[in-house]
mmCIF file as Biopython writes it, N, C-alpha, C and O atoms, coordinates in Angstrom:
data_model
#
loop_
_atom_site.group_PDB
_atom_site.id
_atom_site.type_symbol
_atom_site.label_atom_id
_atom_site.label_alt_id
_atom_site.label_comp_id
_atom_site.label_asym_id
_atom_site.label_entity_id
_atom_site.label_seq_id
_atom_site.pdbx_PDB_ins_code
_atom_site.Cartn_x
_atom_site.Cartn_y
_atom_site.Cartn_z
_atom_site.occupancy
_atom_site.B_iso_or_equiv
_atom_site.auth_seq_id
_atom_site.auth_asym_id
_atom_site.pdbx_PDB_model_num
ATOM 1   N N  . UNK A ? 1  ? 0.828   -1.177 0.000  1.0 0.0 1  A 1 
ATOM 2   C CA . UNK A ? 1  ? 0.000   0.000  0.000  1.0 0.0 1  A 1 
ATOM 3   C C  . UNK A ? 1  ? 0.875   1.243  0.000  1.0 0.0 1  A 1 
ATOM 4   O O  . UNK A ? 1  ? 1.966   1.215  0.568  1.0 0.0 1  A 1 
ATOM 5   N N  . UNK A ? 2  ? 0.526   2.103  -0.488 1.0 0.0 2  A 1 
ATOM 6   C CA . UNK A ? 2  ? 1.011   3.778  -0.954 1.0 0.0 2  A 1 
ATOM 7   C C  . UNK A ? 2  ? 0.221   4.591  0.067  1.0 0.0 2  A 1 
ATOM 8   O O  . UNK A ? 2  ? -1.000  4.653  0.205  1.0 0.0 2  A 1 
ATOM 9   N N  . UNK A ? 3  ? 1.112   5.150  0.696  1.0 0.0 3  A 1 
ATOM 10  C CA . UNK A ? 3  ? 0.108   6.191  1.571  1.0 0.0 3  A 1 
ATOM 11  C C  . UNK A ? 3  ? 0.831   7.381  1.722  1.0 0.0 3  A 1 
ATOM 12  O O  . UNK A ? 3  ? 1.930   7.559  2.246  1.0 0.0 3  A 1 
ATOM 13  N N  . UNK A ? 4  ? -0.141  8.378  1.051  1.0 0.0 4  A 1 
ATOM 14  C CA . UNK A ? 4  ? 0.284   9.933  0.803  1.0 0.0 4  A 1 
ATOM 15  C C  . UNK A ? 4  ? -0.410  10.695 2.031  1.0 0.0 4  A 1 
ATOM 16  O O  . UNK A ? 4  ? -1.506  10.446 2.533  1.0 0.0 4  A 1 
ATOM 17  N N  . UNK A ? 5  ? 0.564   11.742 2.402  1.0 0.0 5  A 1 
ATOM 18  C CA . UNK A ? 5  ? 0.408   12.727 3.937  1.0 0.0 5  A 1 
ATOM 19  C C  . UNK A ? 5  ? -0.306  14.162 2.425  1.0 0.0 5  A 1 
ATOM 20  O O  . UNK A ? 5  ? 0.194   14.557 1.372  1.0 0.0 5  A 1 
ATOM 21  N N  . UNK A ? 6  ? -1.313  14.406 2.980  1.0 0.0 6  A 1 
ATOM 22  C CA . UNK A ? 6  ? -2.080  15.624 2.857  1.0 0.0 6  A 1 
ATOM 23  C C  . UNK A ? 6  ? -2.264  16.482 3.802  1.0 0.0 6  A 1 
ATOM 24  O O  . UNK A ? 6  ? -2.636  16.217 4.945  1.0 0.0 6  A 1 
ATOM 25  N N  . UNK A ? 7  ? -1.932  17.871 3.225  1.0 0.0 7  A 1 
ATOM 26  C CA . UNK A ? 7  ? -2.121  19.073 4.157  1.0 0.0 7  A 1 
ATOM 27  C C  . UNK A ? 7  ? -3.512  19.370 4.231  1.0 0.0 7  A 1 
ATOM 28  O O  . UNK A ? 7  ? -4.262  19.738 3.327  1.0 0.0 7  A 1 
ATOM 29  N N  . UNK A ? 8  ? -3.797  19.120 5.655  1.0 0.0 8  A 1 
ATOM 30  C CA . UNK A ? 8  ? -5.440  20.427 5.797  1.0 0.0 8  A 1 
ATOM 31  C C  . UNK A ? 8  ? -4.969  21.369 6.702  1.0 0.0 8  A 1 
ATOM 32  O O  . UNK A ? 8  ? -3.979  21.382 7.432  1.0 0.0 8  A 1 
ATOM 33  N N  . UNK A ? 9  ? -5.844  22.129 6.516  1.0 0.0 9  A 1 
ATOM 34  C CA . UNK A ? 9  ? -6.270  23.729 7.582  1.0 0.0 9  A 1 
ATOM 35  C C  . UNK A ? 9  ? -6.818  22.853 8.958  1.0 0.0 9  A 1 
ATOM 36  O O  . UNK A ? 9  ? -6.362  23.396 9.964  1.0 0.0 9  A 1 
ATOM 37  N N  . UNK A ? 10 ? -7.343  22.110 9.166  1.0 0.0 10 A 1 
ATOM 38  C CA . UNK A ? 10 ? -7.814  20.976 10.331 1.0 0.0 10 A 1 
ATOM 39  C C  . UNK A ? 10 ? -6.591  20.333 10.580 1.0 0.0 10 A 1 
ATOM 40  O O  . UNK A ? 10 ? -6.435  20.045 11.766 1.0 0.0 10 A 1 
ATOM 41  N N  . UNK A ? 11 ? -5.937  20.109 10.039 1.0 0.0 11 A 1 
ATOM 42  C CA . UNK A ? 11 ? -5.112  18.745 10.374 1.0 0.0 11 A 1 
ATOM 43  C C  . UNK A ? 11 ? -4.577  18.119 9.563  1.0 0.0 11 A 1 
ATOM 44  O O  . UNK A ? 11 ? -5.325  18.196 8.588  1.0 0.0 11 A 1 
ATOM 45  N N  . UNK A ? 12 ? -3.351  17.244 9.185  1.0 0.0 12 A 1 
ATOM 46  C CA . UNK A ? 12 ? -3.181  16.181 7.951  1.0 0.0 12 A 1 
ATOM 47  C C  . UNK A ? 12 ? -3.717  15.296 8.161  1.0 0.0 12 A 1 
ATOM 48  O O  . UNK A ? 12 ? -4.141  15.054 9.291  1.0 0.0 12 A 1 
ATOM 49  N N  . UNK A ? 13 ? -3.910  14.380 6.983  1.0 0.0 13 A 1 
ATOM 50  C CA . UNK A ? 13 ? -4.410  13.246 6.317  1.0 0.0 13 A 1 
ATOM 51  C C  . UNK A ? 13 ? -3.292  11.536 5.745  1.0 0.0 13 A 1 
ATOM 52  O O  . UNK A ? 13 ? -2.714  11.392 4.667  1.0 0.0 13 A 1 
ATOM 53  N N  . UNK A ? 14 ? -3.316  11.084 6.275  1.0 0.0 14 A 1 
ATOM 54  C CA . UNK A ? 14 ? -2.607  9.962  5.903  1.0 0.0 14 A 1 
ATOM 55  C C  . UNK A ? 14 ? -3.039  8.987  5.320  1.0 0.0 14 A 1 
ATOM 56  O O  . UNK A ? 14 ? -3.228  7.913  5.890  1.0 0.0 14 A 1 
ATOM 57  N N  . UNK A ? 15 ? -3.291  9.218  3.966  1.0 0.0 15 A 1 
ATOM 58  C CA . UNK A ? 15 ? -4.031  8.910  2.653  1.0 0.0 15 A 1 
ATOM 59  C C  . UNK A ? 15 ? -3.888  7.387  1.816  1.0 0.0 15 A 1 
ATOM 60  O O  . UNK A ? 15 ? -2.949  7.521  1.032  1.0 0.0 15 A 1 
ATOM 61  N N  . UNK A ? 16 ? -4.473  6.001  1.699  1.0 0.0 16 A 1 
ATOM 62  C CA . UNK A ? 16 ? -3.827  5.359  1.072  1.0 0.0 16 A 1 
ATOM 63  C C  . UNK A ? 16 ? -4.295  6.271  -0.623 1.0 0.0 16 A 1 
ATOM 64  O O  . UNK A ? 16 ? -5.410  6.662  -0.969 1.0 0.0 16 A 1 
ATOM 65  N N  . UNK A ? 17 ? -3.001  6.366  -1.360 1.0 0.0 17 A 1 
ATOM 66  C CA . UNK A ? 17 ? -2.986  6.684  -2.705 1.0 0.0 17 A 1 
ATOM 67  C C  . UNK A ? 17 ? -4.221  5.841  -3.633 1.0 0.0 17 A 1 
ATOM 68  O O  . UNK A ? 17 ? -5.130  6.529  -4.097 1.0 0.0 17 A 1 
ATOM 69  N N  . UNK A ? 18 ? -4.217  4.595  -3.840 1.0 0.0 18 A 1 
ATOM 70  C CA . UNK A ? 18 ? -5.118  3.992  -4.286 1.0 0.0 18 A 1 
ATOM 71  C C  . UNK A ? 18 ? -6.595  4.087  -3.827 1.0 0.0 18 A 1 
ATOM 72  O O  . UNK A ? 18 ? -7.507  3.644  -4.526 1.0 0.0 18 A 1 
ATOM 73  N N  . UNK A ? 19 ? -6.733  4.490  -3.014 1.0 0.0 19 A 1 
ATOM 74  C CA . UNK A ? 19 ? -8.689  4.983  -2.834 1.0 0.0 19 A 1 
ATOM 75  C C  . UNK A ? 19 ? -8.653  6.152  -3.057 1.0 0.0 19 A 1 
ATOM 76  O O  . UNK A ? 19 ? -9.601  6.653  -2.454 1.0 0.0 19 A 1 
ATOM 77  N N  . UNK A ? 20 ? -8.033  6.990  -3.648 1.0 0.0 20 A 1 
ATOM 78  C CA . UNK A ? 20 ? -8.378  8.661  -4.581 1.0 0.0 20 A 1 
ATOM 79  C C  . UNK A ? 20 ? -8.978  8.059  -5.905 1.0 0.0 20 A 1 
ATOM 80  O O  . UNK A ? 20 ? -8.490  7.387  -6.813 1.0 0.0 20 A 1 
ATOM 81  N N  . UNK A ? 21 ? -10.408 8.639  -5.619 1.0 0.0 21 A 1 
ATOM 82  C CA . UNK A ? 21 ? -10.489 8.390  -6.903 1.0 0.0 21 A 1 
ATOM 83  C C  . UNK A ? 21 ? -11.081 9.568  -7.525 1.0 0.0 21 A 1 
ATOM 84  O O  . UNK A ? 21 ? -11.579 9.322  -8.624 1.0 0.0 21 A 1 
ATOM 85  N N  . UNK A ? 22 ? -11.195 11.137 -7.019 1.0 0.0 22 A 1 
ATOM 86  C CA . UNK A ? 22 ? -11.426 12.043 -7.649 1.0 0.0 22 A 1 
ATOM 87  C C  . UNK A ? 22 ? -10.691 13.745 -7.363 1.0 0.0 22 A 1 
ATOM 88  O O  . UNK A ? 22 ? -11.067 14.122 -6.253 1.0 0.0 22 A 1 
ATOM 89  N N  . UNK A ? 23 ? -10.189 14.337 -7.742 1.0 0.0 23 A 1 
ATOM 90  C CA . UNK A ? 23 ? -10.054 15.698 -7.461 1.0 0.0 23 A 1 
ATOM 91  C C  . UNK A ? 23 ? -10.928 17.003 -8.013 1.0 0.0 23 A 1 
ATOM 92  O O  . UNK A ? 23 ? -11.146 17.073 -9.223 1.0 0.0 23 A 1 
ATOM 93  N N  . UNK A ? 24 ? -11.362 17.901 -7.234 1.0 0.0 24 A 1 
ATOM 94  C CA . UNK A ? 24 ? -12.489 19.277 -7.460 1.0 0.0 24 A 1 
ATOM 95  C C  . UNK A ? 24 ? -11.584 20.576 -6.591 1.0 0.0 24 A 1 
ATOM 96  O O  . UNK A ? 24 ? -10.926 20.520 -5.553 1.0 0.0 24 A 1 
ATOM 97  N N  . UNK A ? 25 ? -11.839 21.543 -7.377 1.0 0.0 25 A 1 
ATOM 98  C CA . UNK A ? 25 ? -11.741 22.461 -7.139 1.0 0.0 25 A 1 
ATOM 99  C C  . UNK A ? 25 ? -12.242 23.285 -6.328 1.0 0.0 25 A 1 
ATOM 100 O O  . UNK A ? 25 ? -13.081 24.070 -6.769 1.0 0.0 25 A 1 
ATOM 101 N N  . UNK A ? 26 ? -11.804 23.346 -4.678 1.0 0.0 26 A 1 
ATOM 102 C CA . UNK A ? 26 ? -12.519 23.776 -3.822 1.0 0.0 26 A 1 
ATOM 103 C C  . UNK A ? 26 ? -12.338 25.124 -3.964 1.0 0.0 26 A 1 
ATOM 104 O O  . UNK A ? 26 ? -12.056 25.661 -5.035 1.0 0.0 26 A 1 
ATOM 105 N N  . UNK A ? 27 ? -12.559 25.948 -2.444 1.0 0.0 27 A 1 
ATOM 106 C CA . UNK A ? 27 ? -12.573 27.463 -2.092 1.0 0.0 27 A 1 
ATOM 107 C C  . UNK A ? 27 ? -10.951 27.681 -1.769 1.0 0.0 27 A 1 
ATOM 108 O O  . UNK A ? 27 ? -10.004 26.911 -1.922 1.0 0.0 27 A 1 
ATOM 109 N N  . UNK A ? 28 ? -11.021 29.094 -1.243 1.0 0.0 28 A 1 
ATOM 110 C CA . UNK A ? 28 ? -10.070 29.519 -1.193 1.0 0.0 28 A 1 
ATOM 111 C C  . UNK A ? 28 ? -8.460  28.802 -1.079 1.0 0.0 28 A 1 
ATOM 112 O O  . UNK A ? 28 ? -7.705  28.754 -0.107 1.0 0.0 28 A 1 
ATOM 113 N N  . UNK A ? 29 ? -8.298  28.324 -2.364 1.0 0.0 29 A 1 
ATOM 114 C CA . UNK A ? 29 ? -7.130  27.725 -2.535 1.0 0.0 29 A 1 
ATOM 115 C C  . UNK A ? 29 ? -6.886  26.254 -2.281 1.0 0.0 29 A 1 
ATOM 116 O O  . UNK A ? 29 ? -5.751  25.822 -2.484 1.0 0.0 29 A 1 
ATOM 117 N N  . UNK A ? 30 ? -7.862  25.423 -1.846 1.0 0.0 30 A 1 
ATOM 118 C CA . UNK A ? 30 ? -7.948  24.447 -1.222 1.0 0.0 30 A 1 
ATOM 119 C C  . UNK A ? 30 ? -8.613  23.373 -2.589 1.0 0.0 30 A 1 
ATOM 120 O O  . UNK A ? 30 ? -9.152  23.807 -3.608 1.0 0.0 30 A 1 
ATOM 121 N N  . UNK A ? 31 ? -8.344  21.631 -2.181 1.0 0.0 31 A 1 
ATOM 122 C CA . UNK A ? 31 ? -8.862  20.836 -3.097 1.0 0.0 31 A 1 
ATOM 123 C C  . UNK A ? 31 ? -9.521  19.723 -2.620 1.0 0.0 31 A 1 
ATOM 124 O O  . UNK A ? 31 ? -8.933  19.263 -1.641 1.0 0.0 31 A 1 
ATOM 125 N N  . UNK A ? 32 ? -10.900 18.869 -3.050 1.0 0.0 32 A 1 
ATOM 126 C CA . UNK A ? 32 ? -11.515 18.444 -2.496 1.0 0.0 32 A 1 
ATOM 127 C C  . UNK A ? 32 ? -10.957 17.040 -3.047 1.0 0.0 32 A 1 
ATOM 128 O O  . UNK A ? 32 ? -10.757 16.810 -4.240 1.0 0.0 32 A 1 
ATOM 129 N N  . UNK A ? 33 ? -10.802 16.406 -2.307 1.0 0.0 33 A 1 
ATOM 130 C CA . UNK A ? 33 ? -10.302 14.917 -2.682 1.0 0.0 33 A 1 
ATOM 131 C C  . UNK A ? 33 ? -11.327 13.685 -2.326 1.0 0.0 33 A 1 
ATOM 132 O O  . UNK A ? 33 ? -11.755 13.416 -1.203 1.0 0.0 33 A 1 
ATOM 133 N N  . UNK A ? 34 ? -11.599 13.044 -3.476 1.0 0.0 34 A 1 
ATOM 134 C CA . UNK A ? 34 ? -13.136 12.214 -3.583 1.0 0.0 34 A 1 
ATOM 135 C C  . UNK A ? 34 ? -12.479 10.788 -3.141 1.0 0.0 34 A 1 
ATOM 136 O O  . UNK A ? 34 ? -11.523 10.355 -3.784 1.0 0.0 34 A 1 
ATOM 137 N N  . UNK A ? 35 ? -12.915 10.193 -2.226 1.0 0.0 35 A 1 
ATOM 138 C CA . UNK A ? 35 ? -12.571 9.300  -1.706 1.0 0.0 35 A 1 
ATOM 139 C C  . UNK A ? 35 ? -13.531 7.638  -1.993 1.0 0.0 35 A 1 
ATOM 140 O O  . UNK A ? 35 ? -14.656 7.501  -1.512 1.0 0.0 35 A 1 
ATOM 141 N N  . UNK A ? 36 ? -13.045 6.831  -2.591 1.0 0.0 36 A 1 
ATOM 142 C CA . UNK A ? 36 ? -13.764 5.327  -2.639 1.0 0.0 36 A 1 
ATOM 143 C C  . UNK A ? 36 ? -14.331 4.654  -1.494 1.0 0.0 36 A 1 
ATOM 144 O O  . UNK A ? 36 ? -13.745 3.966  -0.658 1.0 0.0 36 A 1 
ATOM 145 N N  . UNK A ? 37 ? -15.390 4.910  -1.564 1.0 0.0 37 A 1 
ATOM 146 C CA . UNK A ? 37 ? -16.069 4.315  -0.002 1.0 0.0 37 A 1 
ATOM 147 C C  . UNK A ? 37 ? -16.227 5.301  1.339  1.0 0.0 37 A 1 
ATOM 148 O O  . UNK A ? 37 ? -16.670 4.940  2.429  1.0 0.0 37 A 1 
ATOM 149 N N  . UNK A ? 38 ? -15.768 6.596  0.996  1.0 0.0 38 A 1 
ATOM 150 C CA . UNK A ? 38 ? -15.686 7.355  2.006  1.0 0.0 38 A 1 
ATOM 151 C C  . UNK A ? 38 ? -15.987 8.576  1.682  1.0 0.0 38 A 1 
ATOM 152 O O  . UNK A ? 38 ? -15.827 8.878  0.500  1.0 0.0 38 A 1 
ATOM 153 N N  . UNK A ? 39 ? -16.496 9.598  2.619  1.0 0.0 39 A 1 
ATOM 154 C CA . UNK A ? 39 ? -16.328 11.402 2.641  1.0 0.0 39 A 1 
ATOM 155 C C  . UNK A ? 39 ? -15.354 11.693 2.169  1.0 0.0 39 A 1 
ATOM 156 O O  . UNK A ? 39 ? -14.299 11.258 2.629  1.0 0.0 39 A 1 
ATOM 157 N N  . UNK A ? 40 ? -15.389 12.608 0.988  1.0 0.0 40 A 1 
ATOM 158 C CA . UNK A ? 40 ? -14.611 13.841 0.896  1.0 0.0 40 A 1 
ATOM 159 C C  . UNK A ? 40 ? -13.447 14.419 1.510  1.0 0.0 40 A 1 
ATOM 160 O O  . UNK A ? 40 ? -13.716 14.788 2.653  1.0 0.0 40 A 1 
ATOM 161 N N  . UNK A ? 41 ? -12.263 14.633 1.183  1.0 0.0 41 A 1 
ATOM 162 C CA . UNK A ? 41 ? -11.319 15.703 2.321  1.0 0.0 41 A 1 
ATOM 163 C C  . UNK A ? 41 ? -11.356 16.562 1.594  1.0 0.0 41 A 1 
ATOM 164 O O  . UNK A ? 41 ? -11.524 16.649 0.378  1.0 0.0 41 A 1 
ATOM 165 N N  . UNK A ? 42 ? -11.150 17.405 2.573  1.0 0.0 42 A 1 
ATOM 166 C CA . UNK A ? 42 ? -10.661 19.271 1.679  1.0 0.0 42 A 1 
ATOM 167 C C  . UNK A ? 42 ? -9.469  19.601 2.510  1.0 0.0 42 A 1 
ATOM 168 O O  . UNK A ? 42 ? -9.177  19.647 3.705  1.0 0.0 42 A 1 
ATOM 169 N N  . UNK A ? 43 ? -8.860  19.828 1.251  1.0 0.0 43 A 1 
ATOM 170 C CA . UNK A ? 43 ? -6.809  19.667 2.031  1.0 0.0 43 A 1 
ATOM 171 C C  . UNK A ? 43 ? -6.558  21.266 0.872  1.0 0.0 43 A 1 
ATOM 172 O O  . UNK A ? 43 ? -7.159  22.011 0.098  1.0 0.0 43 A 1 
ATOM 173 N N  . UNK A ? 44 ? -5.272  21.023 1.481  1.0 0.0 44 A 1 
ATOM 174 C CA . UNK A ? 44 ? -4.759  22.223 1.043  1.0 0.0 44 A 1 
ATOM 175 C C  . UNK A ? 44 ? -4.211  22.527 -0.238 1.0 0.0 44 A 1 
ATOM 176 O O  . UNK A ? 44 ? -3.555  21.515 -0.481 1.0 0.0 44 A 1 
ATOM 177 N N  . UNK A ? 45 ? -4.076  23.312 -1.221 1.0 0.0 45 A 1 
ATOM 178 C CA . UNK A ? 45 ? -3.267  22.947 -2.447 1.0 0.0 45 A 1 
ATOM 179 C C  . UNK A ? 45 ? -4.072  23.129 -3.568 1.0 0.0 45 A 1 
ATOM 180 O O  . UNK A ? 45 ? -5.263  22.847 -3.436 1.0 0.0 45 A 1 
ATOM 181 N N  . UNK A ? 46 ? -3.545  23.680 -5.010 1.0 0.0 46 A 1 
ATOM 182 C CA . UNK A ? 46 ? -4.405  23.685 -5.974 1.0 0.0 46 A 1 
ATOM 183 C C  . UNK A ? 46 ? -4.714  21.959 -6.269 1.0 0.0 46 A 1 
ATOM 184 O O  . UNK A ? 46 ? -4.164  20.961 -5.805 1.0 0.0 46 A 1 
ATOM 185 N N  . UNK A ? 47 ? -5.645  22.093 -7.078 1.0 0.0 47 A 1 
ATOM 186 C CA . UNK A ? 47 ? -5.426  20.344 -7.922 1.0 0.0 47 A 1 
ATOM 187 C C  . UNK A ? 47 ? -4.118  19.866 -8.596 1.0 0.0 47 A 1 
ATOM 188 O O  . UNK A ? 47 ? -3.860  18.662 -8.610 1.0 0.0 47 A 1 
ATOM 189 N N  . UNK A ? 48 ? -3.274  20.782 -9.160 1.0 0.0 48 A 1 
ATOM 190 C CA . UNK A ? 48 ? -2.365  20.558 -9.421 1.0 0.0 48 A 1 
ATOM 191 C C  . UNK A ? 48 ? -1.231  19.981 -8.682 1.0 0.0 48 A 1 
ATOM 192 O O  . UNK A ? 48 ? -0.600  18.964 -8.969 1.0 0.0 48 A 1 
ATOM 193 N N  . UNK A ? 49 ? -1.051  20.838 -7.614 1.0 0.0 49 A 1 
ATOM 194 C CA . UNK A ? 49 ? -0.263  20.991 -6.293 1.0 0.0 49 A 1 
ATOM 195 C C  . UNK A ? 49 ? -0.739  19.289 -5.398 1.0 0.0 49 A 1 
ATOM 196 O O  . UNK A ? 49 ? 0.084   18.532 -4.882 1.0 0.0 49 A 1 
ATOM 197 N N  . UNK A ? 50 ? -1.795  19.136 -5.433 1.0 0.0 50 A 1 
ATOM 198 C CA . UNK A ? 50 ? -2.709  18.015 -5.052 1.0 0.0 50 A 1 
ATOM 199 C C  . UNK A ? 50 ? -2.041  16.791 -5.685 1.0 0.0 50 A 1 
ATOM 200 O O  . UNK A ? 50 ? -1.264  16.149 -4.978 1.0 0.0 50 A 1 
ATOM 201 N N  . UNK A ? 51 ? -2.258  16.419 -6.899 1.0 0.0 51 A 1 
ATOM 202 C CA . UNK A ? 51 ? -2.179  15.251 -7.909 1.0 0.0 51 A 1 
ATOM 203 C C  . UNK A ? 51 ? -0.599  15.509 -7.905 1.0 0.0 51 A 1 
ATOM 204 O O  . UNK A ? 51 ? -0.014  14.493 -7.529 1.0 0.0 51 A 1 
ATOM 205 N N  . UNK A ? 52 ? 0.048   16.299 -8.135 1.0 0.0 52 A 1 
ATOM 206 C CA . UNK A ? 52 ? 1.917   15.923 -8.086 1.0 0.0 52 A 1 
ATOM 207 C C  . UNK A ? 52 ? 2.395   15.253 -6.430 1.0 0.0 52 A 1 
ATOM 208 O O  . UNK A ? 52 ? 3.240   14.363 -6.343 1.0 0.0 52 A 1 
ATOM 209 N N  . UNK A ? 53 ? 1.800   15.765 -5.384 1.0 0.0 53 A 1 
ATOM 210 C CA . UNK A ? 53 ? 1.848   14.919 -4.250 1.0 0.0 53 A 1 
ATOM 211 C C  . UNK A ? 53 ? 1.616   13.527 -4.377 1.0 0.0 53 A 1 
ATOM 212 O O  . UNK A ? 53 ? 2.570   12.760 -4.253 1.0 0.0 53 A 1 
ATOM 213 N N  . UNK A ? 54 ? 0.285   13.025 -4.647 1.0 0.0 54 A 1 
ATOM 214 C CA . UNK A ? 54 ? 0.107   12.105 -5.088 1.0 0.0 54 A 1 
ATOM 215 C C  . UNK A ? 54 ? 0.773   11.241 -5.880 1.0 0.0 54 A 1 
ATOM 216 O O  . UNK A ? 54 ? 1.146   10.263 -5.234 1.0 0.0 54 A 1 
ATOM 217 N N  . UNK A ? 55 ? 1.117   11.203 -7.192 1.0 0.0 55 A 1 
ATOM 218 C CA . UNK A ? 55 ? 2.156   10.950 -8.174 1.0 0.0 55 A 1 
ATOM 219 C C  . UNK A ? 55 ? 3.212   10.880 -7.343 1.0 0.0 55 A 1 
ATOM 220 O O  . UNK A ? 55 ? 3.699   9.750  -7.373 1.0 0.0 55 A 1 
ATOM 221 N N  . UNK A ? 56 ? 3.814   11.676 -6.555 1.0 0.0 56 A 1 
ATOM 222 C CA . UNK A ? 56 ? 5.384   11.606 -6.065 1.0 0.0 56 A 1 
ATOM 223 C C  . UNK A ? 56 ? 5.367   10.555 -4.994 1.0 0.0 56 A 1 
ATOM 224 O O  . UNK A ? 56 ? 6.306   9.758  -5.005 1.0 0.0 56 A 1 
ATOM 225 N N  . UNK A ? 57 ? 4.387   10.422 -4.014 1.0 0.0 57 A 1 
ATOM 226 C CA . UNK A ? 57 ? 4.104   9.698  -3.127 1.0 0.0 57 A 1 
ATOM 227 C C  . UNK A ? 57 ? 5.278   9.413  -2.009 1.0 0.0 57 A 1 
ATOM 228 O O  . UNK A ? 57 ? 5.054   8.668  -1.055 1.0 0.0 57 A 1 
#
């Protein structure tokens, strides 16, 4: 398993990589990350900024 650390304004996230299965364009600067089987996070980062985390892992 792959598990990516995401920045929130709440707190980080210790993400397995493989249950992302969507990115949206939240508010003020922030990105909503669609989760398989689960709620939503809203972390920090454009989508861009988002998905190269991811990728780099």
């Amino acid at each position: 398993m792959k598990f990516v650390n995401l920045k929130s304004r709440g707190g980080d996230y210790l993400v397995v990589a493989s249950n992302i299965a969507w990115l949206r364009t939240g508010e003020n600067g922030q990105t909503i990350v669609g989760m398989v089987g689960g709620s939503p996070l809203l972390v920090v980062g454009s989508i861009e900024e988002v998905a190269q985390i991811v990728l780099d892992g």
